[in-house]
C-alpha positions as CSV (number, residue, x, y, z in Angstrom):
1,X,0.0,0.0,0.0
2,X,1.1,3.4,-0.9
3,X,-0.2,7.1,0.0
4,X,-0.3,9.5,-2.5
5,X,2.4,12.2,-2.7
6,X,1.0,15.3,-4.4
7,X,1.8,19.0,-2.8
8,X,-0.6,19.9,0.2
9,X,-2.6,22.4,-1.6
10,X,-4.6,19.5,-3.8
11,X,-3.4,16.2,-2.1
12,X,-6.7,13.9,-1.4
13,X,-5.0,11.1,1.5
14,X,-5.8,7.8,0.1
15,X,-4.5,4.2,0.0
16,X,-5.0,2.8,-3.5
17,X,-3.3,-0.8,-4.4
18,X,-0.3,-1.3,-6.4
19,X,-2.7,-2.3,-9.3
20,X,-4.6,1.0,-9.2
21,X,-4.3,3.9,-11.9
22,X,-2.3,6.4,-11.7
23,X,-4.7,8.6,-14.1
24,X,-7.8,8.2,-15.9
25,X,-9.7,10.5,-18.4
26,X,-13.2,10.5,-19.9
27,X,-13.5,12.0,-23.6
28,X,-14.1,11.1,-26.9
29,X,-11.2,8.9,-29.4
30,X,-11.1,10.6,-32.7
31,X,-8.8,10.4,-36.2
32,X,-7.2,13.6,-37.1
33,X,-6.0,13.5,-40.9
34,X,-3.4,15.3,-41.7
35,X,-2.0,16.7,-45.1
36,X,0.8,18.0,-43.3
37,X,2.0,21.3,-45.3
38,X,-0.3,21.0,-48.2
39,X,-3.8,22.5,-48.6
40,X,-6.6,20.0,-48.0
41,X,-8.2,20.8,-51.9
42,X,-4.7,19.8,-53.4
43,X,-3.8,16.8,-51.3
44,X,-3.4,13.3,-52.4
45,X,-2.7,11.4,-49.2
46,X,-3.3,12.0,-45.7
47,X,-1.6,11.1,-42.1
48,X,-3.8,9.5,-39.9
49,X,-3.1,10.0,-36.1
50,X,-5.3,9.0,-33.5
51,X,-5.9,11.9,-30.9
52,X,-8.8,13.2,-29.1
53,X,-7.9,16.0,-26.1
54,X,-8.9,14.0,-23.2
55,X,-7.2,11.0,-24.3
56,X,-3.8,12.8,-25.2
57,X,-3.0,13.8,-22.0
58,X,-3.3,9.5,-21.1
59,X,-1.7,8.6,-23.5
60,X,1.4,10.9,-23.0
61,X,1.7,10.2,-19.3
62,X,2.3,6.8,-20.4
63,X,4.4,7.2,-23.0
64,X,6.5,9.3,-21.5
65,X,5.8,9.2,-18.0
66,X,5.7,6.1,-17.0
67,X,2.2,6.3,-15.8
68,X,-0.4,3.5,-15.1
69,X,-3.4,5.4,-17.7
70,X,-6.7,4.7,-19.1
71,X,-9.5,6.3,-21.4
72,X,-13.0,5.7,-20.8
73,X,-14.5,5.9,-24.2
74,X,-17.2,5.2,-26.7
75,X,-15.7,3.2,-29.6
76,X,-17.4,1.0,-32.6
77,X,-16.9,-2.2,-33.6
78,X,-15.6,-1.4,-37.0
79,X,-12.3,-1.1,-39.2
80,X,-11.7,2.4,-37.8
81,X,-12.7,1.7,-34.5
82,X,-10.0,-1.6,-34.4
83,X,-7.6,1.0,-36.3
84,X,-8.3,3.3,-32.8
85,X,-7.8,0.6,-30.2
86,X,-4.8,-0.9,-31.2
87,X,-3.1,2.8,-31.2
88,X,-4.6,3.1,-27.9
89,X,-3.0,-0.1,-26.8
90,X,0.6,0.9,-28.5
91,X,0.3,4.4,-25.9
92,X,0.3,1.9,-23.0
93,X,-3.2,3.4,-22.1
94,X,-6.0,1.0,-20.6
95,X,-9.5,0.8,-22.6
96,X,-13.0,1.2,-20.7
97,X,-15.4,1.1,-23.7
98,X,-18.7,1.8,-24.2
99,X,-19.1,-0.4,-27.4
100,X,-21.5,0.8,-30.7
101,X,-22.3,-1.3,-33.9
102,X,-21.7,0.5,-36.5
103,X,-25.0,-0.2,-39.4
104,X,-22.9,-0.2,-42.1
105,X,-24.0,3.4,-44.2
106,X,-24.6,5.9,-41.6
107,X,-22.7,5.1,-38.2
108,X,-22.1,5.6,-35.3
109,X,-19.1,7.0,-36.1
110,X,-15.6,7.8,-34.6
111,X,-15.3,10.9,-35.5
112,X,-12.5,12.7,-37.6
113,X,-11.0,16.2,-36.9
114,X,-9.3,17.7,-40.4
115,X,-6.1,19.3,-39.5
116,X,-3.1,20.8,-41.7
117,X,-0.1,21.6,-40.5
118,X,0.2,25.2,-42.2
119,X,3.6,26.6,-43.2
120,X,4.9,30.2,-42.4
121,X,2.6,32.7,-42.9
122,X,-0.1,30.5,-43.5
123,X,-2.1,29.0,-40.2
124,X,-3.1,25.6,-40.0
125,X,-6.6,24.9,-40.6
126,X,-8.7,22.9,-38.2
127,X,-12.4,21.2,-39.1
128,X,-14.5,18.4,-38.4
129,X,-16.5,15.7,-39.0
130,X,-18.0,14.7,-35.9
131,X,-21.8,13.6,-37.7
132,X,-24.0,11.0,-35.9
133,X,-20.2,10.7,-33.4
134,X,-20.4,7.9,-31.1
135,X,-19.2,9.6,-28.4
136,X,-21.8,12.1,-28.4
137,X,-24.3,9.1,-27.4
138,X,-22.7,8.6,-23.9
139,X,-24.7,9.5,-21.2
140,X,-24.6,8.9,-17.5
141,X,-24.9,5.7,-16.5
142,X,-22.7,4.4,-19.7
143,X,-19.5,3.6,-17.3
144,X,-19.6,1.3,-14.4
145,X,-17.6,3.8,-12.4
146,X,-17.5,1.3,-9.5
147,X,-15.4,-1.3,-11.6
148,X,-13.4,0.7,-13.4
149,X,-12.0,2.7,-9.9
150,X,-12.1,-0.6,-7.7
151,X,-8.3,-0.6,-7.6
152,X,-8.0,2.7,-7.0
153,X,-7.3,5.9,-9.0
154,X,-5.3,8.7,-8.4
155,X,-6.0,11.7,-10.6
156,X,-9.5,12.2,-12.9
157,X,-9.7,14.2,-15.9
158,X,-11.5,15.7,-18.5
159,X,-12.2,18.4,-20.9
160,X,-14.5,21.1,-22.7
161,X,-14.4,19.2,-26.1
162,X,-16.2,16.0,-24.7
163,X,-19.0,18.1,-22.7
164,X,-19.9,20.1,-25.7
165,X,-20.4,17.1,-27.9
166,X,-24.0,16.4,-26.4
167,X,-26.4,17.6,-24.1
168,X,-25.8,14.4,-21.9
169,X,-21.7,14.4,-22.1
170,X,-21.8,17.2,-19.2
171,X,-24.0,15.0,-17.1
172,X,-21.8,11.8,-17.4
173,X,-18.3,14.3,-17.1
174,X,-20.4,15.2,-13.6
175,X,-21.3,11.9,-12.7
176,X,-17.6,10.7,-13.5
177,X,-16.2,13.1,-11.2
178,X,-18.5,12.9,-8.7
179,X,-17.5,9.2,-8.5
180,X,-13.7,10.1,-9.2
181,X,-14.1,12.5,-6.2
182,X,-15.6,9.4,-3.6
183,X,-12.7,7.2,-4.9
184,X,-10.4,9.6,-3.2
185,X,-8.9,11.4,-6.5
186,X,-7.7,14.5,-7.5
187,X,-10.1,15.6,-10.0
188,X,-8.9,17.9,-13.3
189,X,-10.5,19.2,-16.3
190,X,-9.2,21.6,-19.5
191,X,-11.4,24.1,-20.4
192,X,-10.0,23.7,-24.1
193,X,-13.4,26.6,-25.3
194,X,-13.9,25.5,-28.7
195,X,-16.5,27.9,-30.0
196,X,-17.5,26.1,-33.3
197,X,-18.4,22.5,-31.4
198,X,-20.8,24.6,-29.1
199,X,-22.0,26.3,-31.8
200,X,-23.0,23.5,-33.8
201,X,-24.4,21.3,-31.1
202,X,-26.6,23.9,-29.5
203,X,-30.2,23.9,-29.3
204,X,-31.6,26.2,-32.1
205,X,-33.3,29.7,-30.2
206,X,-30.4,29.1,-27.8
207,X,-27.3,31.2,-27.4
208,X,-24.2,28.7,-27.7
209,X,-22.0,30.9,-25.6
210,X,-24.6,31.2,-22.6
211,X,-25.0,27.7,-22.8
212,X,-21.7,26.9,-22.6
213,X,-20.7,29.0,-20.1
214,X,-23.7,27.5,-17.9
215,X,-22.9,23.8,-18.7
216,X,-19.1,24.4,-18.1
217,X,-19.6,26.1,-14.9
218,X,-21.8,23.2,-13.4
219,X,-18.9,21.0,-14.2
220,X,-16.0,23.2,-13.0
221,X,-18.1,23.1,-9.3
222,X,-16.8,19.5,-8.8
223,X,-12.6,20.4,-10.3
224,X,-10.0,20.8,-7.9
225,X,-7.2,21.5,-10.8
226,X,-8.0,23.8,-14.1
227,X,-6.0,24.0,-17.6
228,X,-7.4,27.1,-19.4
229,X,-6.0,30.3,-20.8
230,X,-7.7,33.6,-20.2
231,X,-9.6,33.5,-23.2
232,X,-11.0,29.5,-21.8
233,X,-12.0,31.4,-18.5
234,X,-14.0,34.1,-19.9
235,X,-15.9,32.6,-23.1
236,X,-16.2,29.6,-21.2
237,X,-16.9,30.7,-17.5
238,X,-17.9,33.8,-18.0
239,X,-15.3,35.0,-16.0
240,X,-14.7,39.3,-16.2
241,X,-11.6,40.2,-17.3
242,X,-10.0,42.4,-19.6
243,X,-10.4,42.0,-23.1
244,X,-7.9,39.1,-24.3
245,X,-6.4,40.3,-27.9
246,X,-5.3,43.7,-25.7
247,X,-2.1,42.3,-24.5
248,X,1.1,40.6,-24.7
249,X,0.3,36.5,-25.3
250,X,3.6,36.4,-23.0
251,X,2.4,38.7,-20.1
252,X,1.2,36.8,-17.3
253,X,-0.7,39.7,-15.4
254,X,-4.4,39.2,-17.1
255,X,-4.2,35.5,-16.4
256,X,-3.1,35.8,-12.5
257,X,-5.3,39.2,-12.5
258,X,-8.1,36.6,-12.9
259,X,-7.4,33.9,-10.3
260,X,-9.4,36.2,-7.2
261,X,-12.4,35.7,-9.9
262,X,-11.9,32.2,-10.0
263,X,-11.1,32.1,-6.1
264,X,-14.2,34.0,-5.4
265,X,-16.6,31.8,-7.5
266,X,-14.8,28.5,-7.6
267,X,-13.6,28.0,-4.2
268,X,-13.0,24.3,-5.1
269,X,-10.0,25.4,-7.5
270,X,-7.0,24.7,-6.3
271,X,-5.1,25.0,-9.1
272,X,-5.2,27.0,-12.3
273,X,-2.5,26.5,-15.2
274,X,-1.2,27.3,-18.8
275,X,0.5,27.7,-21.7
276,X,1.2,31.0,-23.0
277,X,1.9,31.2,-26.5
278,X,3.2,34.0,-28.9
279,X,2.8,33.0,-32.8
280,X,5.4,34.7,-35.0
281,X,4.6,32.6,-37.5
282,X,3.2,28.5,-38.0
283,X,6.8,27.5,-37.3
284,X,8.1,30.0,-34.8
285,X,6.6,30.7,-31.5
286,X,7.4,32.0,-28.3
287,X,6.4,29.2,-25.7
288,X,5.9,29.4,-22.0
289,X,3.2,28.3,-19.0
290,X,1.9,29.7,-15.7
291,X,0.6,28.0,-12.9
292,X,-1.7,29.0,-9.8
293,X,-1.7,27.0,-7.0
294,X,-2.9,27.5,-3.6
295,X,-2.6,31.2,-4.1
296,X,0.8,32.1,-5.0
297,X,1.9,32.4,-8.7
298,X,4.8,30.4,-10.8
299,X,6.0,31.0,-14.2
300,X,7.6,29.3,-16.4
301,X,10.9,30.5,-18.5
302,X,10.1,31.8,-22.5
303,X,11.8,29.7,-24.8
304,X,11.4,30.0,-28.9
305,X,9.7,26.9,-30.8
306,X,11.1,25.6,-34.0
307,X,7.1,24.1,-34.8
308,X,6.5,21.4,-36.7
309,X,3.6,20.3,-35.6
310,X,1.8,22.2,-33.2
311,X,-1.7,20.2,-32.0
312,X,-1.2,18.6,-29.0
313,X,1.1,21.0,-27.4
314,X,-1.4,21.8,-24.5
315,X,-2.5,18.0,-24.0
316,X,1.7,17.9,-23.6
317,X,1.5,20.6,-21.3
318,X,-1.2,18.8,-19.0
319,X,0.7,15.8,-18.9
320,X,4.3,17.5,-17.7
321,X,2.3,19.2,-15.2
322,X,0.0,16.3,-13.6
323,X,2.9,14.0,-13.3
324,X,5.1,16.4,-11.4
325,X,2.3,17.2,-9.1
326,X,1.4,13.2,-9.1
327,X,5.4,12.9,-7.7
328,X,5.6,15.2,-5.5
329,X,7.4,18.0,-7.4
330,X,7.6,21.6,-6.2
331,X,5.1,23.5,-8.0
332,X,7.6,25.4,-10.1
333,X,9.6,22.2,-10.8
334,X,6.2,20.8,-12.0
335,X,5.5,23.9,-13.8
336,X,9.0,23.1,-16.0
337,X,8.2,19.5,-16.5
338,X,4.6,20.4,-18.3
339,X,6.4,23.3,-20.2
340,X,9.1,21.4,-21.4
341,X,6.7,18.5,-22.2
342,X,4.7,20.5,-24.5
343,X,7.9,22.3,-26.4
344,X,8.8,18.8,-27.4
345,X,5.6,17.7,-28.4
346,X,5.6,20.4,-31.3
347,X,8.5,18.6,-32.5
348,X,7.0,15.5,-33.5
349,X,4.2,14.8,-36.1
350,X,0.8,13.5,-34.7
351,X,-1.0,14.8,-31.5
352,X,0.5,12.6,-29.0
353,X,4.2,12.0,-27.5
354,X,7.6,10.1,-28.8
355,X,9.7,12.3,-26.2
356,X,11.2,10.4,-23.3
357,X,11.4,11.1,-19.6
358,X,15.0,12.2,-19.7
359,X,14.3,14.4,-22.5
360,X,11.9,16.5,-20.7
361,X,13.7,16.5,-17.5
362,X,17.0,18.0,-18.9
363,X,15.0,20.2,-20.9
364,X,13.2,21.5,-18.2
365,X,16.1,22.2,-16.3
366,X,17.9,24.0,-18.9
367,X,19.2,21.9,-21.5
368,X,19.5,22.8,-25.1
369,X,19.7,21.0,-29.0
370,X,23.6,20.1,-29.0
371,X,23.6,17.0,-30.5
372,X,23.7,13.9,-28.1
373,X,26.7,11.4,-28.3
C-alpha cells in the first residue's frame, strides 16, 4: 500500500493498491487526418493520427511518463474503431469502452477532426467531421464507475471538447467526477473553449456561448485543478476580465489578474495553469506556462519553438504538469516538467508524444539541441 504524494494544496489522502491507476480520463477517441504542409483541396494522401484532447494527456503520461493510464470511451466495432484501439494499446493506455455497432451506411461513427499543418505565414486549418459521433451518445450511466475505480485511482480528468459534444456528455463528465471524487482522486478538467463544437451542437433559439458557459460552470463546481488560458475562463466561465487580444500573449498579469475571480466563485479550484503562446509565424513561436496554486503564482521561462507540428502542445503541457504534481514536485519544478513536455511535443508529427522522460527532465532544467553522443 502506498499514500499518495501530491503537494498539500490539492493532495486527497488515500490508499490505493499497487494495481490502481495512476490517471484516468473521460472523452471522446477521434482520427485527425493530416496533409501535413499542403492545402486539403490539393492533397493526395493523408496522415492518420489517433488523438482526441482528453485521451492525449493519457496517453502521453504513459508514453512518457511512466504512468499507469486509461481512457474511458465510446468506440465502434468497426475497421476504424479496431484501427483506434490498437493505437490506444501501443500508448500503454488502458481501454474502458462503451461499445457501438456500426450499421454499415450511416454510423455511429468515430469521429475525424481535419487538421493541416500550415507553413509560415499561412495557419493551420482545423475542421470536423463529428456527424451522428459515437461519443456524443454517452450519457450517464454508460461507465460502471465502480469497476473501473475498484483498484483505485489517483487523478480524474476531462475536458471542454467532450461536454460540448452532447447535451448528456456534461452529465456523465459530472457523474464521472462525482464518482472520481468518492474514490479519493484529485479531480482535473481543460477548459479547451472551442466555439464552433458549441456552436454547432446547441439547441436552435439558444445562445451557444450562454449555454456553454452554464454547462461548463456546473462542471467546474466538482474540479480541484484547471487548464485554461484567459480566453478558456472568460468565453467559457464567463469570467470578467479584460479584453484578451489587448495584451502581450507572454504577459502573465491578465491570467493571474483573474485567479481572485476564479477564487471567489470556484472556491474548489485549487489549481489553475497554462500555456502562453506568442505565434510569430506556423513554425516559430514563443512558448511558456503559468501556474496558480494554492494562491501564489509560478512561471515558467520563455523559450522560442522551431514548430512542426503544433496540436497537441497543450494536452503535452497537462501531462508534464500532472505528473510532477502526481510525484511530489515543487510547484515550479512541476510547472518546468509540463512546459518542457509540451515544447517537445511540437516537434514530433501526430498529436500525442515520442519524447522520453530524460528528454523532458533536462529540458526542463535548462538543456539545449547540441547534438547527443
Amino acid at each position: 500500500m502506498s499514500t499518495l504524494n501530491i503537494p498539500a494544496p490539492i493532495v486527497k489522502q488515500q490508499t490505493i493498491t499497487t494495481s490502481g491507476y495512476d490517471f484516468i480520463t473521460l472523452g471522446a477517441l477521434v482520427t485527425r487526418l493530416d496533409p501535413g504542409i499542403i492545402p486539403f483541396e490539393y492533397a493526395s494522401s493523408y496522415e492518420m493520427h489517433v488523438s482526441g484532447g482528453e485521451f492525449n494527456v493519457a496517453a502521453n503520461l504513459s508514453r512518457a511518463f511512466g504512468r499507469k493510464t486509461a481512457v474511458v470511451s465510446a468506440m465502434v466495432d468497426y475497421p476504424i474503431g479496431r484501427k483506434i484501439e490498437s493505437e490506444v494499446r501501443k500508448m500503454g493506455v488502458d481501454g474502458f469502452y462503451c461499445r457501438f455497432k456500426h450499421n454499415g451506411v450511416h454510423g455511429p461513427n468515430m469521429a475525424q477532426v481535419w487538421s493541416d499543418q500550415g507553413k509560415g505565414v499561412r495557419a493551420p486549418v482545423v475542421f470536423y467531421n463529428r456527424a451522428n459521433e459515437a461519443a456524443a451518445l454517452l450519457k450517464p450511466g454508460s461507465f460502471d464507475w465502480k469497476a473501473i475505480f475498484q483498484n483505485g485511482v489517483r487523478w480524474f480528468h476531462s475536458g471542454g471538447i467532450f461536454s460540448a459534444l452532447s447535451p448528456t456528455t456534461p452529465e456523465l463528465v459530472i457523474e464521472g467526477m462525482k464518482a472520481a471524487h468518492a474514490a479519493g482522486a484529485v479531480v482535473s478538467l481543460d477548459l479547451n473553449y472551442r466555439a464552433k463544437l458549441w456552436a454547432a451542437n446547441a439547441i436552435p433559439g439558444t445562445d451557444p456561448v450562454k449555454t456553454a458557459q452554464s454547462v461548463l460552470s456546473r462542471i467546474v463546481e466538482h474540479v480541484d485543478v484547471l487548464v485554461g488560458n484567459e480566453e478558456d475562463l472568460q468565453m467559457g466561465l464567463a469570467l470578467e476580465g479584460p479584453k484578451v487580444d489587448k495584451h502581450s500573449k507572454l504577459d502573465p498579469t491578465v491570467f493571474f489578474g483573474m485567479m481572485e475571480t476564479v477564487s471567489k466563485r470556484f472556491p474548489n479550484i485549487k489549481a489553475v495553469a497554462t500555456t502562453m503562446r506568442e505565434v510569430l509565424s506556423t513554425n516559430r513561436h514563443d512558448w511558456s506556462a503559468v501556474l496558480w496554486l494554492d494562491g501564489k503564482s509560478y512561471q515558467a521561462p520563455t523559450c522560442s519553438l522551431d514548430v512542426y507540428d503544433r496540436v497537441g502542445g497543450g494536452d503535452g503541457f497537462a501531462a508534464g504538469l500532472i505528473h510532477g504534481l502526481l510525484a511530489g514536485k515543487s510547484p515550479d519544478e512541476a510547472l518546468r516538467l509540463g512546459w518542457a513536455h509540451g515544447a517537445l511535443l511540437t516537434t514530433y508529427p501526430g498529436d500525442t508524444t515520442m519524447a522520453t522522460l530524460e528528454q523532458v527532465e533536462a529540458f526542463a532544467q535548462g538543456g539545449s539541441a547540441r547534438i547527443q553522443r
